[in-house]
C-alpha positions as CSV (number, residue, x, y, z in Angstrom):
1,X,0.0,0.0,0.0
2,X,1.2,3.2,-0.9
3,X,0.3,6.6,1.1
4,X,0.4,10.5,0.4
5,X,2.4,11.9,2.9
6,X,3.1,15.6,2.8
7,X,4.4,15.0,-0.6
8,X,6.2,11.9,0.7
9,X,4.8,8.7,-0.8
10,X,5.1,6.4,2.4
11,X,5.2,2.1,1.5
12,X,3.8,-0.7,3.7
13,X,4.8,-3.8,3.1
14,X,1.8,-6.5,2.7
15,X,2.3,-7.4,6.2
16,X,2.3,-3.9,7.6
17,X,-0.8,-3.3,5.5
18,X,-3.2,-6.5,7.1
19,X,-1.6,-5.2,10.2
20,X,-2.9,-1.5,10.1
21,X,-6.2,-3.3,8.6
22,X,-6.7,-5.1,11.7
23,X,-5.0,-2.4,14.0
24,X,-7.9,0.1,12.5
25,X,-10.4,-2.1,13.1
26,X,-10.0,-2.4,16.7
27,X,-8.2,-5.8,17.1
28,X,-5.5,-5.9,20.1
29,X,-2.5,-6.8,19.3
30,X,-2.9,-10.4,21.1
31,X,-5.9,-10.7,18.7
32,X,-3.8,-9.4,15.6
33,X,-1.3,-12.5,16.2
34,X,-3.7,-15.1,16.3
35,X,-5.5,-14.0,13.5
36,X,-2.2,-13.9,11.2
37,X,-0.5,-16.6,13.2
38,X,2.5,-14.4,14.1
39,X,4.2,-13.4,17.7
40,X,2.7,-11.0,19.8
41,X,6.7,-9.4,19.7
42,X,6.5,-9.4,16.2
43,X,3.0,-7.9,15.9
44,X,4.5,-5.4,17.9
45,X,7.5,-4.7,15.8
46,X,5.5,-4.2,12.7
47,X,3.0,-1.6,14.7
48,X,6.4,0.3,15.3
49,X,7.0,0.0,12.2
50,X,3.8,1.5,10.7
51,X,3.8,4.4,13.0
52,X,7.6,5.0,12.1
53,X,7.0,5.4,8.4
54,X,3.8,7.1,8.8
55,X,5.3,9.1,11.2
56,X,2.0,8.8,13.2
57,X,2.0,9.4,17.1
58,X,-1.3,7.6,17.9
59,X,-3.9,5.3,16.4
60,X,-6.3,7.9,15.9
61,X,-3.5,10.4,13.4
62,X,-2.6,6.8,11.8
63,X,-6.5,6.5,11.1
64,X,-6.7,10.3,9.6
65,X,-3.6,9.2,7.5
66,X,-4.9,5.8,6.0
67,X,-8.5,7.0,5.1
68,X,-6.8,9.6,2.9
69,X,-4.7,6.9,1.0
């Protein structure tokens, strides 16, 4: 998934992307790793991830910036 940042075209990776799915749509991050069969560590790691390159401070800016991709 690509995103329009500030003229800064930000890429998930497919992972990150069914990560910030999930993420958005309320899931936990314990859910979020049963549901892809992953780590909770690692779920973890890719939420850092996502709010890294989005450069996103909380769930609800990382919501503002995904329903504008």
């Amino acid at each position: 998934m690509e995103i329009n940042l500030e003229a800064n075209i930000v890429k998930l990776s497919n992972r990150e992307t069914e990560v910030c799915n999930l993420m958005l749509s309320g899931k936990s991050t314990t859910k979020i790793a049963q549901v892809l069969n992953i780590k909770c560590n690692t779920v973890s790691t890719i939420k850092k991830s996502i709010f890294y390159k989005t450069k996103a401070t909380n769930i609800i800016e990382l919501y503002e910036i995904y329903k504008q991709a």
